[in-house]
N, C-alpha and C positions, 0 to 999 in steps of 0.2 A: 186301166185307170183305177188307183184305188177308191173303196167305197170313203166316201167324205162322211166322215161325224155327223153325230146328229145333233143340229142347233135350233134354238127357238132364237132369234134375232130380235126378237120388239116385244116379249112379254117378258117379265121376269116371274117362274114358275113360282108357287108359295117354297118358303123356306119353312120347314119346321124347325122349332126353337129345338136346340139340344142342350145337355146342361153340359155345367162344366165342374169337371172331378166330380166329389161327393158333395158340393156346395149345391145351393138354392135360388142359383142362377140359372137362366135359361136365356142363352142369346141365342141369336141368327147365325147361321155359321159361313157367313160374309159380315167381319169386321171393319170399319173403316176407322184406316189412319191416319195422325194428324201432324206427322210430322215435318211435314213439308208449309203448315199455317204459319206463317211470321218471319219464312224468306222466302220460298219462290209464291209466296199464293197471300196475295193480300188480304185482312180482316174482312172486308167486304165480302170477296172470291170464296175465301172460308166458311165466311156463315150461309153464302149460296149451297156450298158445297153440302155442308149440315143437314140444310133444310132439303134438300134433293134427297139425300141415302136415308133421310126420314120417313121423304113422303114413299118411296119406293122401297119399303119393308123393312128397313136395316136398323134394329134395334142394338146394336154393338158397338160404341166407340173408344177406341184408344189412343192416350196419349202418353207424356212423362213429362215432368220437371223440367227433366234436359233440356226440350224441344222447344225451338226449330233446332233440324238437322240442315247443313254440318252445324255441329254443337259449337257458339261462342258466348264471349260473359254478353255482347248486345242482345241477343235473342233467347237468354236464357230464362225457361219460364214464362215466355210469350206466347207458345201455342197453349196453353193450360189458360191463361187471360184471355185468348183468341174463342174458346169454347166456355170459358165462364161467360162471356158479355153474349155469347150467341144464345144460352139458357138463359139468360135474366131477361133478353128479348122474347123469349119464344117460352111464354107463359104455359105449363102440360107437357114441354116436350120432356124434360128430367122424369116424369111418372112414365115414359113410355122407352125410356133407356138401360139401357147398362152400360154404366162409365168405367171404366179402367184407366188410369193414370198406374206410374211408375216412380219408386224414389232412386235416384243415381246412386249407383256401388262406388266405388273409392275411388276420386276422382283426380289422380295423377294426372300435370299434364294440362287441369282444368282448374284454373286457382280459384275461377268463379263462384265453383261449385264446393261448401264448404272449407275453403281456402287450401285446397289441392291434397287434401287430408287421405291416406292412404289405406282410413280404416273405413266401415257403415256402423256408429256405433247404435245402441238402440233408443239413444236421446236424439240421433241424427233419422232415424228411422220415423217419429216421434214428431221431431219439429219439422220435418217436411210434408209430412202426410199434412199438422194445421194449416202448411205456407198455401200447399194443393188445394185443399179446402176452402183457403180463401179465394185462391185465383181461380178455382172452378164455379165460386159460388153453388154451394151445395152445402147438406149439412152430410152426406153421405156417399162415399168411395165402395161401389160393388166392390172392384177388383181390382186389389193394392201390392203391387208388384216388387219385390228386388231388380233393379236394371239391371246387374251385374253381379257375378260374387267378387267378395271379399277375398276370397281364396286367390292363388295364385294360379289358374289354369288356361290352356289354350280356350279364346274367342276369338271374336271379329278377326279373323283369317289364319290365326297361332295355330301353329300344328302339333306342339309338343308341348307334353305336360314336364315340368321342370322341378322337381322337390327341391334342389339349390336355392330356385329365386322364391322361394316361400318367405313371408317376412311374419316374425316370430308375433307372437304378443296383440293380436288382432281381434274382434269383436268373435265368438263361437256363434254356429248358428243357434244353439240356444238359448243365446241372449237375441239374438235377433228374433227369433220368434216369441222370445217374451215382450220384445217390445211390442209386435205386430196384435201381442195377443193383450195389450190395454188397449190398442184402438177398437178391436173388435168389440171388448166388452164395455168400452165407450159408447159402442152404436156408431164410431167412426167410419169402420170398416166394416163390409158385409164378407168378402174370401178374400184370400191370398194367392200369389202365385209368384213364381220365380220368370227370369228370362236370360240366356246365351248361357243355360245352364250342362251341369254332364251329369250321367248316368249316378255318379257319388254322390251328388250334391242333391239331385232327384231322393235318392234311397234316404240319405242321411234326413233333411229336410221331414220325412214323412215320419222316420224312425224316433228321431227326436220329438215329433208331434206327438205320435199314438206313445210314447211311452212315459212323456208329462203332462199329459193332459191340457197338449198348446195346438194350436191352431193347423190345421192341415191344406197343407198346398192342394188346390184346385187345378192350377194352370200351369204350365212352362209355354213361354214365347220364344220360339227361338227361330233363326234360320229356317226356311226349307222349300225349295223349290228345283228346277231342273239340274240347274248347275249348281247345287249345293243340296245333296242328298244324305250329309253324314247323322244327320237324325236316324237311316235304318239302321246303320253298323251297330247298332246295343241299345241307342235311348230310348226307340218308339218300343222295345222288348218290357223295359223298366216302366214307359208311361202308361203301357197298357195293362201288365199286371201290379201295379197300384196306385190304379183308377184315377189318372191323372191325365189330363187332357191338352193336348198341342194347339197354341194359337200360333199358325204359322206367317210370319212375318218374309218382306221382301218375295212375294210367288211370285214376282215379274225379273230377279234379281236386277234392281236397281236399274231395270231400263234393258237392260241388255238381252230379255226375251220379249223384247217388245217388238223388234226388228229394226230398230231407229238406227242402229249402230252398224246396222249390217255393212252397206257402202261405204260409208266412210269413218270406222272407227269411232273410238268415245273423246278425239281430240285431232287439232286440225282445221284447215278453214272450212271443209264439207259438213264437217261433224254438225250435228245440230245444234242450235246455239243454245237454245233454252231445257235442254237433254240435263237430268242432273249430275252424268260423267262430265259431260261437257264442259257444263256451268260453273264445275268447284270442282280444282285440282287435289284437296284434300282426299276428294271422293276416288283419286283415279290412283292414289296409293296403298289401297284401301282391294280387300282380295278381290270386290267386284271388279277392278281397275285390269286386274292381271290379265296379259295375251292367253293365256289359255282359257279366263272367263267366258273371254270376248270368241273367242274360236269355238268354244264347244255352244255356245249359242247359238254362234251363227249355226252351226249343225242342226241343232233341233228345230229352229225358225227355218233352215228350210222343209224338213220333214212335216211343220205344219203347215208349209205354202204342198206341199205334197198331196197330201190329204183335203183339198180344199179349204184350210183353214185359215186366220189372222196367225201368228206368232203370238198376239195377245190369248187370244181364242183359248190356244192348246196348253200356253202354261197354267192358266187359272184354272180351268178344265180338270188339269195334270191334279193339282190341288183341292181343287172342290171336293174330287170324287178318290180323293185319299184315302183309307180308311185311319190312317195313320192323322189324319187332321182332323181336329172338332172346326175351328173356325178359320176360316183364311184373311191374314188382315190385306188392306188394300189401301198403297196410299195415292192417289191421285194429285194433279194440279188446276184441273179444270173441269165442268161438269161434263164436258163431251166424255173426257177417260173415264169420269165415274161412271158416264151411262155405259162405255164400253164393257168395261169389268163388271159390272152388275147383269150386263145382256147375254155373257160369257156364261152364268149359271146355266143351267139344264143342258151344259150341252157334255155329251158324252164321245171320250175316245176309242175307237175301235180296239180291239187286242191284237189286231195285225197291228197299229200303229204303236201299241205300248211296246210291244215286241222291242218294236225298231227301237223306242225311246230306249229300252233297259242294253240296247244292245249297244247303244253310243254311249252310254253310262259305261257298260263296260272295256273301252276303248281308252276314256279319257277320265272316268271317274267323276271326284267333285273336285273342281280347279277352284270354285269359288266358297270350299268348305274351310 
């Protein structure tokens, strides 16, 4: 019988604050996300949710503009309003945070979102950080993200970088960070940071900073978790020698290391109903969607039923104890999961078991990179 991990199930161990890049921020390195506030998780369910990953240590929240996910024009901008009305309730709690929000990159596709415009220019960088600001109620944004590049390169499931589909005449990142760099000296903005970023964009971003005297990226948010590993192939080499730090986003990939999917797939009359493949067909075209997501999952969900563990257990786990991760974000629907994923800290994977994890890695790779 293998030996089973080691879990603490009912305390949640202290978190020490770690900072993020070279900024003078210091979160918990379990972020809570909020994407899911204003379609599958009512205002009410929301601000429960808040107030719980509060009372239980977690100084870290993120949001975006975009959000709720899947992104439409009805819910656009509603989880950002979703978390300003919960601060305006809960008098102290803004002095005991670190708020992150995100402004949308070029929103093709999304007319809602500055009328489908295909650049981020630095007056659009500008007017969304104020719209944020209002909807968060707050006079101050710790951590003011890029959701996307401007550039033309593989994300959300792209596999190739294409210099053909580059479209000429588009905002430089130098001007974006002049923009980013009057909110700072506003008192707007406290860091910066990027998100579904590459190894160029990381370099460039920094280079461009240290050599105008503009603001220097703290964070990238990107992907990373069992079935979506392409963070080690070059970028965690980049993030780590210049001191830039991973908020890792989706460590449960979108449900499907949760084990919910395992029996009966992400669609279907067994499927689960309220499951977010389930719930929204947009999501299941989407690289989490792909039969090889869903396969290589079920693989690792059972090696955590192996080890005496949840599939929950082992992914957040996988991520906690990263080195390649400053903060792990987490987006829940109900306080039961939050308490799950918050209970999931302290616990540790064996090296017989990581073994196995890096050996099914290299069998089927990252299907949902």
């Amino acid at each position: 019988m293998p030996h089973a991990a080691t879990l603490h199930p009912t305390v949640l161990r202290p978190m020490n604050l770690v900072p993020l890049g070279q900024s003078d921020l210091r979160v918990t390195p379990i972020c809570l996300g909020t994407m899911t506030f204003g379609e599958q998780v009512s205002e009410a369910d929301s601000h429960a949710i808040l107030s719980r990953s509060l009372e239980r240590g977690v100084n870290f929240i993120d949001t975006a503009e975009m959000y709720a996910v899947p992104p439409k024009a009805e819910t656009f901008q509603t989880t950002e309003k979703i978390v300003g009305n919960w601060l305006e309730q809960n008098p102290g709690a803004r002095d005991k945070l670190v708020l992150a929000t995100k402004v949308a990159g070029p929103s093709r596709g999304m007319p809602w979102i500055r009328g489908g415009s295909p650049d981020l220019t630095g007056a659009d960088i500008i007017a969304a950080c104020e719209g944020s600001l209002k909807r968060l109620k707050t006079d101050v944004i710790d951590l003011y993200q890029i959701h996307w590049p401007t550039r033309t390169v593989p994300m959300f499931g792209g596999v190739y970088y294409e210099p053909s589909k580059e479209t000429p005449g588009l905002t430089s990142i130098h001007d974006q960070l002049q923009a980013l760099q009057t909110l700072v000296k506003a008192g707007k903005v406290r860091a910066i940071g990027l998100s579904n970023e590459t190894p160029y964009g990381v370099h460039e971003f920094v280079r461009l900073a240290e050599q105008h005297g503009l603001p220097r990226i703290a964070t990238v948010q990107n992907a990373y978790c069992l079935i979506n590993r392409g963070l080690e192939n070059g970028l965690d080499e980049t993030m780590h020698r210049l001191d830039v730090s991973l908020l890792a986003y989706s460590p449960l990939g979108f449900g499907l290391l949760s084990g919910k999917y395992d029996a009966s797939g992400i669609s279907g009359p067994d499927a689960p109903a309220q499951g977010r493949m389930t719930k929204f067909e947009s999501m299941r075209k989407q690289r989490w969607g792909r039969a090889e997501s869903l396969a290589a999952a079920c693989r690792y969900n059972a090696l955590a039923r192996e080890y005496g563990l949840t599939p929950t257990q082992m992914a957040l786990a996988f991520c906690y104890t990263k080195w390649q991760v400053k903060s792990t974000i987490i987006g829940v629907t109900s306080l039961a999961q939050l308490d799950e994923d918050l209970d999931a800290w302290g616990t540790t994977l064996p090296e017989e078991l990581l073994k196995k994890i890096d050996a099914v890695r290299w069998d089927i790779r990252d299907p949902a990179a």
